[in-house]
N, C-alpha and C positions, 0 to 999 in steps of 0.2 A: 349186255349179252348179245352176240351176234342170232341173228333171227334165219336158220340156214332154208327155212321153205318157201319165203319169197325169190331169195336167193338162186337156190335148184333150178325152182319153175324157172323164172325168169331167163335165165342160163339155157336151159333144155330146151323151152319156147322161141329163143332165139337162133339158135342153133338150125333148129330146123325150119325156120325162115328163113335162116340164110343162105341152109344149102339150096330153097328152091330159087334162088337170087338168079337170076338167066340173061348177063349183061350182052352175048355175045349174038342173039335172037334180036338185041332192037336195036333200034338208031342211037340210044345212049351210051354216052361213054366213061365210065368211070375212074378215074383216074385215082392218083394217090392225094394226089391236094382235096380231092370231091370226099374220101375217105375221112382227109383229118377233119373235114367241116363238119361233116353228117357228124363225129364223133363228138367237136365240141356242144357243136347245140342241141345233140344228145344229153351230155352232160350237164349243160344249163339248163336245158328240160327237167332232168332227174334233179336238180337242185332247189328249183321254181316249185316242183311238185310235195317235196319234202317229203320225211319220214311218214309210212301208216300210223295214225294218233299212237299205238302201243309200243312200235318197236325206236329202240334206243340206241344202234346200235352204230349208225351212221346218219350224218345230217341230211342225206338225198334220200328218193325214192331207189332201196335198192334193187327192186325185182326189176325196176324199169332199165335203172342202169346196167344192171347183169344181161338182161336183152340184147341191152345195145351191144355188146363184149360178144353174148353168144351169137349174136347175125354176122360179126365180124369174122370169129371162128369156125362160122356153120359157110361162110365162104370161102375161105381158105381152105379146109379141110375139104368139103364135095363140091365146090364149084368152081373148078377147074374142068372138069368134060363140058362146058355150054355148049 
Protein backbone atom coordinates (compact mmCIF):
# COMPACT_ATOMS: atom_id res chain seq x y z
CA UNK A 1 0.00 0.00 0.00
CA UNK A 2 1.50 3.23 -0.98
CA UNK A 3 2.13 5.44 2.33
CA UNK A 4 0.87 9.05 0.66
CA UNK A 5 2.10 11.24 4.02
CA UNK A 6 5.63 10.74 3.80
CA UNK A 7 5.21 11.22 0.41
CA UNK A 8 3.07 15.00 0.49
CA UNK A 9 5.48 16.26 3.08
CA UNK A 10 8.37 15.23 1.54
CA UNK A 11 7.06 16.85 -2.06
CA UNK A 12 5.62 20.14 -0.30
CA UNK A 13 9.20 20.39 1.97
CA UNK A 14 11.05 20.30 -1.09
CA UNK A 15 9.23 22.51 -3.16
CA UNK A 16 9.64 25.11 -0.97
CA UNK A 17 13.36 24.62 -0.57
CA UNK A 18 13.65 24.97 -3.94
CA UNK A 19 11.90 27.84 -4.60
CA UNK A 20 14.33 29.72 -2.00
CA UNK A 21 17.43 27.98 -4.30
CA UNK A 22 19.19 31.68 -5.31
CA UNK A 23 21.75 30.38 -8.03
CA UNK A 24 22.08 33.74 -9.72
CA UNK A 25 23.28 35.78 -6.03
CA UNK A 26 26.51 33.56 -5.87
CA UNK A 27 29.60 32.65 -7.63
CA UNK A 28 28.06 28.96 -8.23
CA UNK A 29 26.96 27.86 -11.14
CA UNK A 30 24.49 25.22 -11.94
CA UNK A 31 24.35 23.70 -14.75
CA UNK A 32 22.39 20.79 -16.31
CA UNK A 33 24.96 17.97 -15.73
CA UNK A 34 25.39 19.49 -11.84
CA UNK A 35 21.30 18.75 -11.98
CA UNK A 36 21.46 15.06 -13.16
CA UNK A 37 24.45 14.43 -10.43
CA UNK A 38 22.70 16.02 -7.23
CA UNK A 39 19.71 13.89 -8.71
CA UNK A 40 21.61 10.52 -8.97
CA UNK A 41 23.09 10.53 -5.55
CA UNK A 42 19.98 11.70 -4.40
CA UNK A 43 18.55 8.64 -5.44
CA UNK A 44 21.37 6.46 -4.08
CA UNK A 45 20.95 8.23 -0.92
CA UNK A 46 17.15 7.46 -0.91
CA UNK A 47 18.11 3.68 -1.74
CA UNK A 48 21.08 3.46 1.07
CA UNK A 49 18.53 4.82 3.48
CA UNK A 50 15.56 2.44 2.63
CA UNK A 51 12.03 2.23 3.51
CA UNK A 52 10.56 3.67 7.33
CA UNK A 53 10.52 -0.12 9.27
CA UNK A 54 6.45 0.05 8.34
CA UNK A 55 6.01 1.25 5.07
CA UNK A 56 6.03 -1.24 1.96
CA UNK A 57 5.41 0.53 -0.46
CA UNK A 58 8.58 1.14 -2.34
CA UNK A 59 12.26 -0.13 -1.56
CA UNK A 60 13.79 3.64 -1.00
CA UNK A 61 13.25 6.28 1.45
CA UNK A 62 10.24 7.85 -0.16
CA UNK A 63 9.71 11.10 1.74
CA UNK A 64 13.38 11.62 1.03
CA UNK A 65 13.19 10.97 -2.63
CA UNK A 66 9.97 13.08 -3.21
CA UNK A 67 12.22 15.99 -1.61
CA UNK A 68 14.50 15.52 -3.98
CA UNK A 69 11.72 15.76 -7.14
CA UNK A 70 10.11 18.73 -5.08
CA UNK A 71 13.53 21.15 -4.82
CA UNK A 72 13.73 20.20 -8.42
CA UNK A 73 10.13 21.40 -9.11
CA UNK A 74 10.26 24.22 -6.46
CA UNK A 75 13.13 25.58 -8.96
CA UNK A 76 11.65 25.49 -11.88
CA UNK A 77 8.35 26.73 -10.94
CA UNK A 78 9.72 30.08 -8.67
CA UNK A 79 13.24 30.28 -9.40
CA UNK A 80 13.41 31.91 -12.17
CA UNK A 81 13.26 35.78 -10.89
CA UNK A 82 16.97 35.27 -8.90
Amino acid sequence: MLNLGAIIFGFLFGVLIGSQIKTKSMDIQFTLASFVIIFIVGLVSAWQLGPFPFYTDMPIASGFFFALIGIFVGKLLFGRGD
